[in-house]
C-alpha positions, 0 to 999 in steps of 0.5 A, a space after each residue: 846568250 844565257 843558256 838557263 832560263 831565269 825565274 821571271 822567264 819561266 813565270 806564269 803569265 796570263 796566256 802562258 799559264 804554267 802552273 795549270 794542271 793541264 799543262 803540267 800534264 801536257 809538259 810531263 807527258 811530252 817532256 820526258 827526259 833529255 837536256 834542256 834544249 831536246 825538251 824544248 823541241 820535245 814540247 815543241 813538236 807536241 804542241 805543232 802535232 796534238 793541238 789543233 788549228 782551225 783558222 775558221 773557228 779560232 778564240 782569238 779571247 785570252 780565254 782561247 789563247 791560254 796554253 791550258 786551253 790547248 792542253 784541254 782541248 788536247 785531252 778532248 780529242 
């Protein structure tokens, strides 16, 4: 196993959209310092405490399933 990432893995995709403002913000904010491997958990972590799941209203669209999407709803609360 590789233990870096490659460029295509780190891309931006449609849902993952790593280049938003607001999920730049979130990563910054939650992925301070430490290896690879603790920032990852650090986001991890983050992701599972400060975005809310609500299985009754969920967006199942690409619009409500986009990583900025979250990232915006996070700021909301």
């Amino acid at each position: 196993m590789n233990p870096s990432p490659s460029p295509a893995t780190l891309a931006s995709t449609d849902l993952i959209d790593a280049s938003h403002l607001a999920v730049q913000a979130f990563v910054r904010e939650h992925a301070r310092s430490g290896s690879q491997r603790e920032r990852a958990v650090a986001l991890t972590l983050a992701v599972r405490d400060s975005i809310r799941y609500d299985p009754y209203r969920i967006d199942l669209t690409s619009a409500g399933m986009r990583a900025s999407t979250g990232a915006i709803q996070t700021d909301a609360r």
